[in-house]
N, C-alpha and C positions, 0 to 999 in steps of 0.2 A: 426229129425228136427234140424238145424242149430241153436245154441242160440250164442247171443255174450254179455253176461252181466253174472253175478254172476249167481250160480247156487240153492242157498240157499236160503230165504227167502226173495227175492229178486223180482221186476220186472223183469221177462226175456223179453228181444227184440227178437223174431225169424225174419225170414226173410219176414213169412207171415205177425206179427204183423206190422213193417218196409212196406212192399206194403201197409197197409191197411192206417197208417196214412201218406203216402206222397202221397197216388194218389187220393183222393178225388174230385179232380174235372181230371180225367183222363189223364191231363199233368201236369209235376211239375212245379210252377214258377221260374219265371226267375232268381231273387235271395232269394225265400226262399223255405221250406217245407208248405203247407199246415196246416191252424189250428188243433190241436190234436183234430182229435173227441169225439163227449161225451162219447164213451162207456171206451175213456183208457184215464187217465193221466198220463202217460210214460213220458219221453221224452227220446228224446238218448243224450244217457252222449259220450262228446267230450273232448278230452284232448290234449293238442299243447306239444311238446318236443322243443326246442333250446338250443344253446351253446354262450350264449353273449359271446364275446370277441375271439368265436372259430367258423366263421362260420356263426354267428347271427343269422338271422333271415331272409329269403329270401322274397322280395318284397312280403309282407306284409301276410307271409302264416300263421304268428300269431291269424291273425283274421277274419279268411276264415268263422264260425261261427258266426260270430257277426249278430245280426238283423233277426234270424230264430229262432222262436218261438217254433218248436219241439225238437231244438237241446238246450242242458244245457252243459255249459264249466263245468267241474268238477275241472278239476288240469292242473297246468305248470307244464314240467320239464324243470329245466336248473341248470347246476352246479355251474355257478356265481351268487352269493346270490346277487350283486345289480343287476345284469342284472334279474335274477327271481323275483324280489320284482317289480321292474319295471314292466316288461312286468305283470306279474301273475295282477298286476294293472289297467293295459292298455286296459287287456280280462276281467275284474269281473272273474279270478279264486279262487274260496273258497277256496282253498288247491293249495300249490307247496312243488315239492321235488327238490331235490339236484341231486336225481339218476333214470334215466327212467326206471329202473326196479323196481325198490319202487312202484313206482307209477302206475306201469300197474299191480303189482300184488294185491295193495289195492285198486284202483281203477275201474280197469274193465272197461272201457270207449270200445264205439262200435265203434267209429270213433279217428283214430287218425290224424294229420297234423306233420308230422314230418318236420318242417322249417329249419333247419342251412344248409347253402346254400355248407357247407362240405362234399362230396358225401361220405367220406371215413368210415363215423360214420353210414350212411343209412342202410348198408345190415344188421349190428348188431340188430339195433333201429328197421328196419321194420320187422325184423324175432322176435323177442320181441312181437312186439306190433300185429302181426300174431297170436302167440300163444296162444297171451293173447284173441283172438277171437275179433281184433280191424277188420275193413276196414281203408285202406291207401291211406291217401293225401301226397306225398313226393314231396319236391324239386327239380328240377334238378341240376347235372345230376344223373339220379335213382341210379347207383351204379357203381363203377370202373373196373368190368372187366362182362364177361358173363357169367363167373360159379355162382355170387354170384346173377345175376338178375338169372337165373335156379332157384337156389335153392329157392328164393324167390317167384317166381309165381310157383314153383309146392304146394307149401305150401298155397297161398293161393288159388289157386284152391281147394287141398284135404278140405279145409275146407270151402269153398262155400264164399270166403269174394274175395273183390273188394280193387285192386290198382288204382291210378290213377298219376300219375306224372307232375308237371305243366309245360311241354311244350305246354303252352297257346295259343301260336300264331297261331295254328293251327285252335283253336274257334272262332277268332274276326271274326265278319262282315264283316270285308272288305276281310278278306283273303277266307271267303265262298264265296261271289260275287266274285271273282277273279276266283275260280273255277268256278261257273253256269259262268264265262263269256269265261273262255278258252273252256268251255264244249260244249257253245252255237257257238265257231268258232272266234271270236272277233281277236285271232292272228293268224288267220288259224289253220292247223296241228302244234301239239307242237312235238320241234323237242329235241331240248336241253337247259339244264339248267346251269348255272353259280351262283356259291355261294361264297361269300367272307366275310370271318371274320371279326372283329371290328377292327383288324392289328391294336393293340395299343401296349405298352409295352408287353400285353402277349401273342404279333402274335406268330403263330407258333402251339408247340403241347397244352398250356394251353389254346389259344383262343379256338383252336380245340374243346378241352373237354369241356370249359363254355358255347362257345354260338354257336360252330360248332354244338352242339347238336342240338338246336335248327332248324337251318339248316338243318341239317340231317332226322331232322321229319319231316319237308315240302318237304324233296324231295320226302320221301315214299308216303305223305300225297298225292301229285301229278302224283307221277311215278309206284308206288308200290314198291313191294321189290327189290331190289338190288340181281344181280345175282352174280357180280362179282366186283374186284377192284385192283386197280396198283396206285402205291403214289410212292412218293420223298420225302422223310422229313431231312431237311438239320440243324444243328448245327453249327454255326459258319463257316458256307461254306462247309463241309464234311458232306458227308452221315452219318446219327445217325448210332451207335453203342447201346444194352443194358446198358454200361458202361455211356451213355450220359443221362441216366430216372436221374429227379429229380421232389424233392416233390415241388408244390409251396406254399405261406402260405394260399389260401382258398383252401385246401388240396382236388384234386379230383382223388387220385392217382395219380400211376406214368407218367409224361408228359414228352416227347423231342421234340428237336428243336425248332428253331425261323424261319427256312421255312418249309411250307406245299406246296404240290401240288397233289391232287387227284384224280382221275375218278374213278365212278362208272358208269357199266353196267345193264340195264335195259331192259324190255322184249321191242319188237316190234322197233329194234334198238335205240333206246331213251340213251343218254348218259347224266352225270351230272357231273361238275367238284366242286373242291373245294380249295378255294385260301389262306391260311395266310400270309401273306412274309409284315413288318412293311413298304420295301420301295414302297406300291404300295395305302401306306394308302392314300395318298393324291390324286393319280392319280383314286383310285375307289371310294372313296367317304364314302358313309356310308355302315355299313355292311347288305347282306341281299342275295338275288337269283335276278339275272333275268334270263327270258323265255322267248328263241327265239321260236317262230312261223317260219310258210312259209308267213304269212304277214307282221306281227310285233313283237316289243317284250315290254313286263313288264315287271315291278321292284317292289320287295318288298323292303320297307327300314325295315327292323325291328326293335322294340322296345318295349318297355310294350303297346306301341297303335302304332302296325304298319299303314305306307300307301302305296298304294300302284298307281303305276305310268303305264300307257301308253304310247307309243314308236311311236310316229308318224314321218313317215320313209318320205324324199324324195331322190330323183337320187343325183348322183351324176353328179356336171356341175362344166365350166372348171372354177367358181369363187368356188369351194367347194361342200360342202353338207352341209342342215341343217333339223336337227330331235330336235324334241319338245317331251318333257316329260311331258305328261298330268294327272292329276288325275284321278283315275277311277271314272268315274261316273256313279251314280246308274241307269240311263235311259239304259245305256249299256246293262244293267243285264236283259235280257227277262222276267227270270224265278223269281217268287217270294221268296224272303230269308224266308226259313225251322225258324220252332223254335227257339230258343238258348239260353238255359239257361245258359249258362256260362261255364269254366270249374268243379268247385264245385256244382254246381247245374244237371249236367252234370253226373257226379259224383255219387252226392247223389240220381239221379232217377237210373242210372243205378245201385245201390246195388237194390232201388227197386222194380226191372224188371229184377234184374237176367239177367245181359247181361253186355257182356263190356264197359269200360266208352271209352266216342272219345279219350283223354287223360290218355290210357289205359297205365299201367304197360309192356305191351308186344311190345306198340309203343317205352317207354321210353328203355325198355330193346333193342330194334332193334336200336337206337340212339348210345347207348354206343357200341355194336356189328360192326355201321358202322366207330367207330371213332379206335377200336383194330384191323378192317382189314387194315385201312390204314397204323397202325403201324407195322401189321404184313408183307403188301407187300413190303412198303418201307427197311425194312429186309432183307428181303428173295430176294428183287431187282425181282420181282417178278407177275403176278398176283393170287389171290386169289380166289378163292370162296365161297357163302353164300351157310346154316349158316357156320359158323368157325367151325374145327373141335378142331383146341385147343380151349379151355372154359377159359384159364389163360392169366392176362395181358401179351403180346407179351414182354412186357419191364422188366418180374418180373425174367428173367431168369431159 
């Protein structure tokens, strides 16, 4: 039996204990756990890691815990003593340390939130906090190359615990309606997708990695896996060279270029491209996908509260053409919107039902995968194939 709390004289949390108090009324609530039954006063001990001043804290994954009655914040880690006194403040944490290994091996917490929004700290911190017999809430993006998400999901497989990484967009409501509505035919056959980054200051390869991930998960989310991929990643006008990787300061590994241009191949002919280049930022608008149909097409704008838009198409006559961007509206939706507990909630039933979180470690890990094939084909001038057979960043030489 799987335990993930001290072993001594201690409550242990197994996995059965864990199903027995979060399924009480047989779905989990929306934002919390279920009341501790009367036969255990448990709670599960949670513990948050950040890096103020390195990373910080990513929209708002400090206090992913707040307001759930079975779960007990135990300790912060963060190595800036004001940033920790702060935050340890902000969660009611009784205990902070200086050092996440301190703290995971006096602690023992069964849930951990690894928050600084620096991927390059992640593979260390979540293989830590693995060991220590945690389940992981991590930031995007999961981690910098695909050897190091390997080593992290076989690890917590052998040990029966649950990742989950907050490529959130994927759970809002409006992005499920969006699917029951292209599901139910609303833009006919979906044919292909267009996705383009926030093309600010870090168009190119750091957009790629911050919120091309994001991206990258809605295309699976939509298309499935990716078979294959051919990219152009330009530096100051010239094809990248390895010699061009540089670190930026919210450090998510190695990144090049200030243009991208990608395609990926998908089953059932279905193609998806992907756009960063800074001079196209004003002509595309805000960052996000849209989906052509054989009738119409949507548009995700994404954000922490994405929306998402309708494409209403007419001919083309000899004064123009004029198409209208409409909100989706929920009368569209045939099908009635499923459950949702959130991504954390989400999360916290899937540790207990033993089952993937929708915001699984294996999505986040196939995010960072499609972001090292673009840098690999752009390379190799080249197309690629899924998975990769190198596991090493394309750029680390």
């Amino acid at each position: 039996m799987n335990t993930t709390d001290r072993q001594a004289g201690r409550n242990v949390i197994t996995r059965r204990n864990f199903a027995r108090l979060v399924s009480s009324a047989g779905v989990i609530a929306a934002t919390d756990f279920p009341c501790l039954t009367a036969e255990s006063s448990a709670k599960f001990k949670a513990a948050v890691i950040g890096h103020t001043g390195r990373g910080d804290y990513g929209h708002g994954l400090e206090g992913i815990f707040a307001n759930r009655p079975s779960i007990e914040v135990v300790a912060l880690a963060d190595p800036d003593p004001n940033g920790r006194a702060k935050t340890a403040a902000k969660i009611h944490a009784p205990r902070s340390y200086a050092d996440y290994r301190e703290m995971l091996e006096k602690e023992r917490p069964n849930l951990v939130s690894i928050a600084m929004r620096q991927s390059d700290q992640h593979h260390a911190i979540a293989l830590g906090a693995l060991q220590a017999g945690a389940h992981v809430y991590c930031e995007k993006p999961f981690v910098t190359a695909p050897l190091e998400s390997d080593e992290l999901l076989a690890e917590a497989h052998q040990r029966g615990l649950k990742i989950a990484v907050a490529h959130t967009i994927r759970m809002m409501p409006v992005i499920v309606r969006l699917q029951q509505a292209i599901a139910e035919g609303l833009i006919g056959e979906l044919v292909e997708l267009r996705a383009y980054g926030k093309q600010d200051s870090r168009a190119g390869g750091e957009d790629m990695m911050v919120l091309g991930t994001h991206l990258f998960d809605l295309m699976r989310l939509f298309l499935g896996d990716p078979l294959w991929c051919t990219a152009r990643v330009l530096w100051q006008g010239h094809d990248i060279t390895p010699g061009d990787r540089r670190i930026v300061p919210d450090n998510v590994g190695y990144v090049a270029g200030d243009q991208v241009f990608a395609q990926f191949g998908f089953a059932n002919g279905m193609n998806a491209t992907f756009t960063s280049d800074a001079k196209l930022r004003e002509t595309v608008g805000h960052w996000g996908i849209e989906f052509y149909g054989s009738k119409e097409a949507a548009r995700i704008n994404c954000d922490i509260s994405p929306n998402v838009f309708i494409r209403r198409s007419t001919a083309w006559k000899s004064e123009g053409k004029t198409d209208r961007w409409e909100p989706l509206d929920a009368p569209l939706v045939n099908s009635p919107p499923a459950h949702n507990p959130g991504p954390v909630g989400d999360w916290l039933d899937a540790i207990a039902r033993d089952r993937e979180p929708e915001c699984s470690g294996r999505n986040g890990a196939w995010a960072v995968e499609m972001v090292m094939a673009v840098y690999r084909a752009a390379l190799s001038s080249g197309r690629v194939g899924f998975p990769l057979k190198a596991r090493k960043h394309p750029l680390a030489g």
